[in-house]
C-alpha positions as CSV (number, residue, x, y, z in Angstrom):
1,X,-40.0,95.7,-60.5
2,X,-39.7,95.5,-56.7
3,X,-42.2,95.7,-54.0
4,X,-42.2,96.0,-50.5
5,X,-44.5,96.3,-47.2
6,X,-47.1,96.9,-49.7
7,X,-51.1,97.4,-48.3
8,X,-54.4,98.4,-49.1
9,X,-57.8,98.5,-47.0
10,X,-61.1,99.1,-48.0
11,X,-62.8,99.9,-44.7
12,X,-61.6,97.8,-42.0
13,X,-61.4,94.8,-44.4
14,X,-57.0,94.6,-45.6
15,X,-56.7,93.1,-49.2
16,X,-53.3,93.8,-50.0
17,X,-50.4,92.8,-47.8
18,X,-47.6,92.0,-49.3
19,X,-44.5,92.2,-47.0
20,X,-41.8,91.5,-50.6
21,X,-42.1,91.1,-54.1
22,X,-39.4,90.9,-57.0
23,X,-40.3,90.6,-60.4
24,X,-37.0,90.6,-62.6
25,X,-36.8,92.5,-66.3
26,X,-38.3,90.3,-68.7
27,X,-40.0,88.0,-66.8
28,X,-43.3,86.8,-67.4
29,X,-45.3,86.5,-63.7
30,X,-48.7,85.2,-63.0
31,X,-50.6,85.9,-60.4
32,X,-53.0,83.1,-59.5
33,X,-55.3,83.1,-56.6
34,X,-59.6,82.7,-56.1
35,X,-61.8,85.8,-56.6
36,X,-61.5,87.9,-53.5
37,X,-58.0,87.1,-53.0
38,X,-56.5,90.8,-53.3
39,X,-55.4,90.1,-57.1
40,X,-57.0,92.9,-59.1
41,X,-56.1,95.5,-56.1
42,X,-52.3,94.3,-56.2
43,X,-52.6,94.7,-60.2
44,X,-54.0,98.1,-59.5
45,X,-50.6,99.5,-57.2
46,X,-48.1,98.0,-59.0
47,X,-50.3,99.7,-62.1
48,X,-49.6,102.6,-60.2
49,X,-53.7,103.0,-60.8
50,X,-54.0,103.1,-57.3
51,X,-52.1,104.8,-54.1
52,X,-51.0,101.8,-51.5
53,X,-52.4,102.8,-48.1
54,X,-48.6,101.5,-47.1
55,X,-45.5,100.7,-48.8
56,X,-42.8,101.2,-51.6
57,X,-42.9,100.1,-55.7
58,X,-40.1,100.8,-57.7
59,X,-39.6,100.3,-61.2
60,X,-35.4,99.8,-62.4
61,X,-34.7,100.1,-58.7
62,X,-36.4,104.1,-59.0
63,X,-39.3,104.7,-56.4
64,X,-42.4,105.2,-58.0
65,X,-46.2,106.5,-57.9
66,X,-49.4,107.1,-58.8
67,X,-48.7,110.7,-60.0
68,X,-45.3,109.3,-61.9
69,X,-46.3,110.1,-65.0
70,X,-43.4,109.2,-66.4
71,X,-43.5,105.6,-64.8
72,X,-47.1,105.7,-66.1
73,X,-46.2,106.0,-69.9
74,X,-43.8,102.6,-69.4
75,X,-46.6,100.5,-68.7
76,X,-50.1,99.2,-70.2
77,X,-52.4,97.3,-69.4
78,X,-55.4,94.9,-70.5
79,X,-58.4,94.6,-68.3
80,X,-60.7,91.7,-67.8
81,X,-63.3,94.0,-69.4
82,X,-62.2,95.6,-72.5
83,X,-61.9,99.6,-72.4
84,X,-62.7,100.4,-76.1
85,X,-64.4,103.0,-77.5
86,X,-67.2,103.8,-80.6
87,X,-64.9,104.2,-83.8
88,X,-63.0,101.6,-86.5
89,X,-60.2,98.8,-84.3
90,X,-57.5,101.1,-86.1
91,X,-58.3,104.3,-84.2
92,X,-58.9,102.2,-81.1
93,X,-55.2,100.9,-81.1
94,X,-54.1,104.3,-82.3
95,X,-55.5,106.1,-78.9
96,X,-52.6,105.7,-76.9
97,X,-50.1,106.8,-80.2
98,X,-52.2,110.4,-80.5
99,X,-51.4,111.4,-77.1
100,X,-47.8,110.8,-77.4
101,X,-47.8,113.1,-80.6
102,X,-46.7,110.3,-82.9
103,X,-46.6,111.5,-86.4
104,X,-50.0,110.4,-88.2
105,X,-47.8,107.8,-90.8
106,X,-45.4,106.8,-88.5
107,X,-48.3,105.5,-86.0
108,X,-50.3,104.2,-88.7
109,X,-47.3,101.8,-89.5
110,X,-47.3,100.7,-85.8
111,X,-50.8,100.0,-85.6
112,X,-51.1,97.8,-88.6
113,X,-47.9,96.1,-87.5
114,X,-49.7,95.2,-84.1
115,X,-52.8,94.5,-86.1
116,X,-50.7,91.8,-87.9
117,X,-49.5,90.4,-84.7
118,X,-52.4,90.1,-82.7
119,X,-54.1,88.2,-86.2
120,X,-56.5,91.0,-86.7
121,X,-55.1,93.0,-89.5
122,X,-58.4,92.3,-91.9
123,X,-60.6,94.4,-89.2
124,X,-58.4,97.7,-89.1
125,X,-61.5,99.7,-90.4
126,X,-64.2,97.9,-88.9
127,X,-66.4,99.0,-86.2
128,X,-66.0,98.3,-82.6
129,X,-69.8,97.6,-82.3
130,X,-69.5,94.5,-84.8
131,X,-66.6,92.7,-83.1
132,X,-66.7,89.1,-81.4
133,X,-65.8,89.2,-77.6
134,X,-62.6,87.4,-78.7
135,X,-61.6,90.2,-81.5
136,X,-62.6,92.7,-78.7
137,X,-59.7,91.5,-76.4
138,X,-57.4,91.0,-79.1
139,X,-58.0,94.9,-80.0
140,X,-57.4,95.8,-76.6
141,X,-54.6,93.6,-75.9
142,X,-52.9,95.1,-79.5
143,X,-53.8,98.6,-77.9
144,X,-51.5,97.8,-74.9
145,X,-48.6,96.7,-77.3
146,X,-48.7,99.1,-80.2
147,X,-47.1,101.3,-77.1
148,X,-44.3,98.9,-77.0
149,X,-44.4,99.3,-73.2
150,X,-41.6,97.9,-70.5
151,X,-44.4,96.3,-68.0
152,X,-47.5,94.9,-69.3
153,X,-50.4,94.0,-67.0
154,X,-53.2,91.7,-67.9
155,X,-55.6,91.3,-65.6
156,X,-58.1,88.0,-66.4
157,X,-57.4,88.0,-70.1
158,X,-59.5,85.1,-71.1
159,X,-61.5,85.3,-68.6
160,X,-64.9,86.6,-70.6
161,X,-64.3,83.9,-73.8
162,X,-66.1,81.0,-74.4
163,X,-63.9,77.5,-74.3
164,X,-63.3,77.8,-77.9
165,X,-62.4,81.3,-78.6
166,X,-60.7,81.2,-74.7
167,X,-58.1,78.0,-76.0
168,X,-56.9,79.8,-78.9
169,X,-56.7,83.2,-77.5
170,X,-54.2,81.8,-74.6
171,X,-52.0,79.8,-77.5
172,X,-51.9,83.1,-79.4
173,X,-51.0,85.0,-76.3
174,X,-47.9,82.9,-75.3
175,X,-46.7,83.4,-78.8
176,X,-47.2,87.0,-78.2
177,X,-45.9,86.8,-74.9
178,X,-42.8,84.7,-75.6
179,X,-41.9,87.3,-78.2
180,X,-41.8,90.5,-75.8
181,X,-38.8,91.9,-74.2
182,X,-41.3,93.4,-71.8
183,X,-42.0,92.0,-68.2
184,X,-45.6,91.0,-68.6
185,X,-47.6,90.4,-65.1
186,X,-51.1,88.1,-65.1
187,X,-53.9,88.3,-63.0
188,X,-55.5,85.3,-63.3
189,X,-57.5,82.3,-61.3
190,X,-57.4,79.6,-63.7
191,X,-54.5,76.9,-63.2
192,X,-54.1,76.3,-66.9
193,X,-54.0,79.5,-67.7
194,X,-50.9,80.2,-65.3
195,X,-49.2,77.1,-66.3
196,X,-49.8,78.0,-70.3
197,X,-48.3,81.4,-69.8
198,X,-46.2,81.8,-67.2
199,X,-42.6,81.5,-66.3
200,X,-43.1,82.2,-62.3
201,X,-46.1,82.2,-60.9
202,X,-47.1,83.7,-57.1
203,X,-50.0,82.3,-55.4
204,X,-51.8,84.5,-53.2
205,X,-54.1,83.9,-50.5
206,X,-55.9,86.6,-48.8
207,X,-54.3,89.3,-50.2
208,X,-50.6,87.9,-49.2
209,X,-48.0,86.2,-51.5
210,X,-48.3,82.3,-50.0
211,X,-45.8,81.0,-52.7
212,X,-43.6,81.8,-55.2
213,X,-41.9,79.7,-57.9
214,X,-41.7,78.3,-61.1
215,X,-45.3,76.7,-62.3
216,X,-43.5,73.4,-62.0
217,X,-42.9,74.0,-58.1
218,X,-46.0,75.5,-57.2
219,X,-48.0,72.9,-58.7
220,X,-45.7,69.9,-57.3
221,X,-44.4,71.4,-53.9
222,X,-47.0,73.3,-52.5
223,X,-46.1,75.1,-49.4
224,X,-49.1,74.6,-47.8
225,X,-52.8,73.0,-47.8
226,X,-54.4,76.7,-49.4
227,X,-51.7,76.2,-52.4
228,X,-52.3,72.2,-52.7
229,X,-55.8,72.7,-53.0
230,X,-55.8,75.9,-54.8
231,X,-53.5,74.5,-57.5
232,X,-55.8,71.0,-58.0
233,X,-55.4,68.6,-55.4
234,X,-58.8,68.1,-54.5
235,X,-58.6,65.6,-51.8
236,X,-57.3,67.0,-48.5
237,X,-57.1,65.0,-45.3
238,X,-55.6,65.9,-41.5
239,X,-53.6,63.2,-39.5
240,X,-50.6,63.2,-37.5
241,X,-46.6,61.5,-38.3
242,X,-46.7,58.2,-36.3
243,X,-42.7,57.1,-37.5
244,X,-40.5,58.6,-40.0
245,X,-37.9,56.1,-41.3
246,X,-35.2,57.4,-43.9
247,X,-37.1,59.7,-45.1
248,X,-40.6,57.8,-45.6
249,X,-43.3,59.6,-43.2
250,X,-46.1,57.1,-41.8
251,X,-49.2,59.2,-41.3
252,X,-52.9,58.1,-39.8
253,X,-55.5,60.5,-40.5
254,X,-58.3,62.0,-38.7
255,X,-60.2,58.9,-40.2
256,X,-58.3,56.4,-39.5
257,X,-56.3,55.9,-42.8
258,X,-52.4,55.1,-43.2
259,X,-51.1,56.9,-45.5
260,X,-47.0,56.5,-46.5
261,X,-45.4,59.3,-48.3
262,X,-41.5,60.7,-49.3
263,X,-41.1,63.6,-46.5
264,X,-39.1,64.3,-43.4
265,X,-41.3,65.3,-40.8
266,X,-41.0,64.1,-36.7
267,X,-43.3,62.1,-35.7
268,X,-46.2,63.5,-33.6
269,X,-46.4,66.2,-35.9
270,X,-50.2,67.6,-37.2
271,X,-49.7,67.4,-40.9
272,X,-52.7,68.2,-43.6
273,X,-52.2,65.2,-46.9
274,X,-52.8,66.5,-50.5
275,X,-53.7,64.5,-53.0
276,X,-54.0,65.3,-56.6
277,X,-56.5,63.5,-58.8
278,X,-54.7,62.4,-61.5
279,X,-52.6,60.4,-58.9
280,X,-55.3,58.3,-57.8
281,X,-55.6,54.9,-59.7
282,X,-58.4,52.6,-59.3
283,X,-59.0,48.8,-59.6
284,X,-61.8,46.6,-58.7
285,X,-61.2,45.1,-55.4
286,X,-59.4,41.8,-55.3
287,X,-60.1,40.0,-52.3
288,X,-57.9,37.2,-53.0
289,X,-54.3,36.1,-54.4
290,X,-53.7,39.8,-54.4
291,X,-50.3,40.5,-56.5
292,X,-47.5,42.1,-54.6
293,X,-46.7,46.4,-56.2
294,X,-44.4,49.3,-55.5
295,X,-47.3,51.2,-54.7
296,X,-47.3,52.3,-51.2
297,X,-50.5,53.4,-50.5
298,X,-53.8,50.8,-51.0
299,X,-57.2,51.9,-49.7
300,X,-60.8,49.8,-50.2
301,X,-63.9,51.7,-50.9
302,X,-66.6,51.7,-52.5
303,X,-67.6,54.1,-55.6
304,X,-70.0,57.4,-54.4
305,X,-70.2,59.0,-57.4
306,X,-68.7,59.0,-61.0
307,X,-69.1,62.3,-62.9
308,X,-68.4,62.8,-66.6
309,X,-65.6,66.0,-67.2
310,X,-65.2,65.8,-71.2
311,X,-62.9,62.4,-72.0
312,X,-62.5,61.9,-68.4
313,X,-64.5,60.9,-65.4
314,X,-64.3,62.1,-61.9
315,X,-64.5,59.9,-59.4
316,X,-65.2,59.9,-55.8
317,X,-64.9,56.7,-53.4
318,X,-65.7,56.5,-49.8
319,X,-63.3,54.9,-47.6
320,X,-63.0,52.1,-45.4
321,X,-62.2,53.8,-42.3
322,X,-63.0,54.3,-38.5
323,X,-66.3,54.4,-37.3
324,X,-68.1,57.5,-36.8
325,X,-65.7,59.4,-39.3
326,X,-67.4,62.7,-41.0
327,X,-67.4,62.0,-44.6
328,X,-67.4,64.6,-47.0
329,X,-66.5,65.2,-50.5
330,X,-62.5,65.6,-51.0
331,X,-62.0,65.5,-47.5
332,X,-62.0,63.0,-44.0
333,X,-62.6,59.4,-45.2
334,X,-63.2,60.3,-49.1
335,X,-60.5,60.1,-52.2
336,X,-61.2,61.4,-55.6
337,X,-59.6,59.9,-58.5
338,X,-59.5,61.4,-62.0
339,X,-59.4,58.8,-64.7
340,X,-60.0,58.2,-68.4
341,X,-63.8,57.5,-69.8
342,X,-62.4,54.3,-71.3
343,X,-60.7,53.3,-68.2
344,X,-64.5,53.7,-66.6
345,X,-65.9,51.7,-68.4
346,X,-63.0,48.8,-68.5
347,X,-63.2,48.5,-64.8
348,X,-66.8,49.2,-64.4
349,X,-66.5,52.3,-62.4
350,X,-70.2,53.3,-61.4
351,X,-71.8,54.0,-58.1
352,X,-71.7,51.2,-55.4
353,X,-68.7,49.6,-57.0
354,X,-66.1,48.0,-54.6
355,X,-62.5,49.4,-55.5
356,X,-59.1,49.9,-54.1
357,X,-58.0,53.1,-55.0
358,X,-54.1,53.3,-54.6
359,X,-51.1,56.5,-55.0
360,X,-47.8,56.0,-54.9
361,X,-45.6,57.3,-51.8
362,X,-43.8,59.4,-54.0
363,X,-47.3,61.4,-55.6
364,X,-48.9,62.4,-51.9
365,X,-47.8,65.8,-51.0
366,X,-47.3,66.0,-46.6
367,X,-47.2,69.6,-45.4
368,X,-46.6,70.7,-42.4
369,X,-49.7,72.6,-40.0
């Protein structure tokens, strides 16, 4: 699937623009932004459930459209929403068969083969009205393949499960997903759920592709401070380059901090600092005989707050910095440090604790702007 100079409005307000997209056969391709970022519309034209105010899609290098119906019958898709209708799950899943004038035994062997697949086989005659939300979206989801189409779309998939029924939805998925020749695009704002499923995944910001990679670049080289923080690092400072030697950028921030990092940058350059949470270590402060480390970057501060997430604990520590410096939570003169509940307690992590809270030179993400 290719597309290209791609737009939508809604009034004066643009939420598509995407100037190139290429999505190779086979591939599976999430698309991860916030709500309001353009994603559902974008699902929608290359869907070819909606005309692009500008633009091109084609599908196997053919131009395509809305009224393609041919182009139409090579796709299905799921919706955050189920669209299911009053019956048994086994005439839901056969809809899409009767309209392409399958013969009644050879499309009852399909659906129960889906049915199988998608773990739901036991509910084939059951009615709609006494399913779970999760057997709902399993129903719709074996629906979409019991067409056996070329491009699936799932738009927010897990989106409407509760943590339970959500975790072993997504592993059942991927197994479904790994298993399709299909190319299978996912609309989606959750980080895990990108990195669980997807083999490429497009970030996009205001209704424009920002980035575009493997989950394993996005996540680790973001391309700028929207992807970083979008894609969990959570604290985000300004500064400028003050020397760059070999390779090792020297940055003071808008606070005051020195922070060292691996980039090439010149110096005087305005550069935004990402930092992920799970980089951040913490130790209680040593005022004396301190003992000499790789780590690069050291900062004192003292513990603001220290908020249970499940096993772990988030923690955020105000600075040490200049005088008069703004603080605020992630950002100017703050770090936030995600550590075990254990490690909490060892160290004696609570509010109004002195700590250093050090990263290593090789974990702090410069971009440039």
């Amino acid at each position: 699937m290719e597309a290209g100079s791609l737009s939508k409005k809604y009034g004066e307000r643009t939420v598509v623009s995407v100037d190139t997209l290429s999505i190779p056969e086979g591939e599976v391709l999430a698309i991860l932004g916030p709500n309001g970022a353009g994603k559902t519309t974008l699902f929608r034209l290359l869907a070819l459930l909606e005309r692009p105010d500008t633009g091109w899609i084609k599908y196997s290098g053919a131009a395509v459209n809305v009224h393609d119906l041919a182009a139409r019958r090579r796709t299905a898709a799921v919706f955050q929403r189920p669209l299911l209708f009053q019956g048994t799950v086994e005439e839901n899943v056969g809809f899409g068969l009767r309209f392409r004038r399958l013969p009644r035994k050879e499309a009852r062997i399909k659906v129960h083969a889906t049915l199988e697949l998608m773990g739901v086989s036991s509910l084939a005659g059951a009615d709609m009205r006494t399913l779970s939300g999760g057997e709902m979206q399993r129903v719709a989801l074996a629906r979409a393949l019991v067409l056996e189409p070329e491009i699936l779309f799932l738009d927010e998939p897990t989106s409407n499960l509760d943590v339970h029924v959500r975790r072993r939805f997504r592993e059942d998925l991927r197994r479904v997903v790994d298993s399709l020749a299909a190319t299978v695009i996912i609309i989606t704002h959750e980080h895990s759920e990108a990195l669980t499923l997807a083999r490429r995944v497009a970030v996009i910001q205001e209704g424009s592709v920002v980035q575009i990679g493997t989950p394993e670049e996005v996540f680790t080289h973001p391309h700028n401070a929207f992807v970083a923080d979008f894609t969990g690092a959570e604290t985000i400072w300004r500064g400028s380059v003050t020397s760059n030697e070999e390779g090792l950028c020297k940055v003071r921030t808008q606070a005051g901090l020195l922070v060292e990092a691996v980039a090439d940058l010149p110096r005087g350059d305005i550069v935004t600092v990402a930092i992920r949470p799970e980089d951040v270590a913490l130790a209680p402060l040593v005022t004396a005989g301190e003992a000499p480390t790789s780590v690069r970057n050291r900062w004192d501060g003292i513990v603001d707050s220290a908020t249970q997430a499940g096993a772990l604990v988030r923690v955020a520590i105000r600075l040490d910095c200049d005088p008069g410096t703004e603080i605020c939570y992630g950002g100017e003169g703050e770090v936030i440090s995600l550590i075990t509940r254990a490690s909490a307690e060892e160290l004696a992590i609570v509010p109004g604790a002195r700590v250093t809270a050090s990263v290593k030179a090789t974990a702090i993400h410069i971009l440039a702007g």
